[in-house]
C-alpha positions as CSV (number, residue, x, y, z in Angstrom):
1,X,70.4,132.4,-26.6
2,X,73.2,134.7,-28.0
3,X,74.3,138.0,-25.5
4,X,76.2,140.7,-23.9
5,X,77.0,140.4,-20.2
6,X,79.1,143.2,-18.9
7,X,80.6,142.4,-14.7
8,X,80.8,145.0,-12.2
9,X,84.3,143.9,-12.3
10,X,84.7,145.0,-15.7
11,X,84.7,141.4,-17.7
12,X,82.6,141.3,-20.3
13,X,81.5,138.3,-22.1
14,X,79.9,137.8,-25.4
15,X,78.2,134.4,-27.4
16,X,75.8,131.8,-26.2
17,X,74.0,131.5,-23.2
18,X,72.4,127.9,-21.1
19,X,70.2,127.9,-18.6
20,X,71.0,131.8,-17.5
21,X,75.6,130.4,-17.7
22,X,77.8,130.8,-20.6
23,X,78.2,128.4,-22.8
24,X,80.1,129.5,-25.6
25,X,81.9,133.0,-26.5
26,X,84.7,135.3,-25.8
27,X,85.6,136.1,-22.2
28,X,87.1,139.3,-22.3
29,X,88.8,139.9,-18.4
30,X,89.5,143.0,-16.9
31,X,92.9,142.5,-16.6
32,X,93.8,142.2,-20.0
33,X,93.2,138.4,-20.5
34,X,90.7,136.9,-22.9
35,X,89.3,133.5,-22.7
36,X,87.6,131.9,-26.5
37,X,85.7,128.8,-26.0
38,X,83.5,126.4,-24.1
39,X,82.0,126.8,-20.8
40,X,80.3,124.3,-18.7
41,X,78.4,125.5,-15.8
42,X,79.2,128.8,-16.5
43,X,83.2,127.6,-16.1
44,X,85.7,127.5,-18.6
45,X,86.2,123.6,-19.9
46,X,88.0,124.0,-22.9
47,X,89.3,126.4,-25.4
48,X,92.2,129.7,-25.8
49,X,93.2,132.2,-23.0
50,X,95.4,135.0,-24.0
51,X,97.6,137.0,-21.7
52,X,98.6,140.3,-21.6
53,X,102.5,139.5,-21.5
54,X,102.1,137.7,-25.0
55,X,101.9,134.3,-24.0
56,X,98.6,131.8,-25.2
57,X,97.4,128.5,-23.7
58,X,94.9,126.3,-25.7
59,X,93.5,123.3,-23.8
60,X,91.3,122.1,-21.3
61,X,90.4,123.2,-17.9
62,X,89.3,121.7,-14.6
63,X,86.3,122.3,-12.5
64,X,87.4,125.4,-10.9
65,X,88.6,126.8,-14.2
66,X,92.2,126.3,-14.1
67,X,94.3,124.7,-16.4
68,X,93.8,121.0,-16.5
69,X,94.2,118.1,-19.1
70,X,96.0,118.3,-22.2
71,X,97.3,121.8,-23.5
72,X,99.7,123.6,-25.2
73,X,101.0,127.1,-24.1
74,X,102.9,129.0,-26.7
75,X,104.9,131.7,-24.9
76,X,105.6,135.0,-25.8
77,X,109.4,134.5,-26.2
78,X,108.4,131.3,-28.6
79,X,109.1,128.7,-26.3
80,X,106.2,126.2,-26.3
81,X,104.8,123.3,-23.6
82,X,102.7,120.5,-25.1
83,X,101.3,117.9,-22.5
84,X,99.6,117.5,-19.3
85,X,98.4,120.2,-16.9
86,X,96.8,119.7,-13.5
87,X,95.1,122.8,-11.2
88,X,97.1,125.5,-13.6
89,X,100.6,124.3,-13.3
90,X,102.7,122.0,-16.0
91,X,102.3,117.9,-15.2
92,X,102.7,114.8,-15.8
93,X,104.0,114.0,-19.4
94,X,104.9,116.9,-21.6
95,X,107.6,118.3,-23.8
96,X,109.1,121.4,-24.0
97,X,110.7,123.0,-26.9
98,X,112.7,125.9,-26.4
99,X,112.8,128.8,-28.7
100,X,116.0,129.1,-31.2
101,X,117.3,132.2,-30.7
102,X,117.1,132.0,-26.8
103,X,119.6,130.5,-24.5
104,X,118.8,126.7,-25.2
105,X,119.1,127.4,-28.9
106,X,116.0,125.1,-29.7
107,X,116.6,122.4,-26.9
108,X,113.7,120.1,-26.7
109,X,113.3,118.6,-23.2
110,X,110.6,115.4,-22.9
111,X,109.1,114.3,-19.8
């Protein structure tokens, strides 16, 4: 079933319902962010999140929604992480590439 939910906090998501959750659509948060993809249990599992400051993460996410698995995040400034994430935060194996015209002038940084 395809819908409109609107949250007394202000979100407002739009696409496919299961079983009463969303399943897949466009999370749009109150506070600027907006999540496209898959949801399982009603929880984000994998997909796009923009932020208000510019930057993007596409990837996977964990149980409770966070940032988990393989991703990339593309920041606002250009730099860019491709690897591993666990509960939100950068981990594991990755690399980071560092945007041209900034400080690092395009250092890459593996790990």
């Amino acid at each position: 079933m395809n819908g409109t939910f609107k949250y007394a906090n202000g979100d407002l998501y739009t696409g496919e319902f299961k079983d009463g959750l969303k399943s897949n659509g466009r999370l749009k948060y109150a506070d600027g962010r907006e999540f496209m993809g898959d949801f399982e249990s009603g929880m984000r599992k994998c997909g796009t999140m923009k932020f208000p400051n510019g930057d993007t993460y596409n990837g996977e996410y964990d149980e409770d929604g966070l940032m988990s698995g393989s991703g990339k995040m593309q920041y606002a400034n250009d730099d860019v992480y491709s690897g591993d994430f666990l509960s939100g935060l950068m981990h594991g194996s990755g690399r980071m590439s560092f945007a041209s015209d900034g400080d690092s002038n395009g250092a890459e940084y593996y790990g």
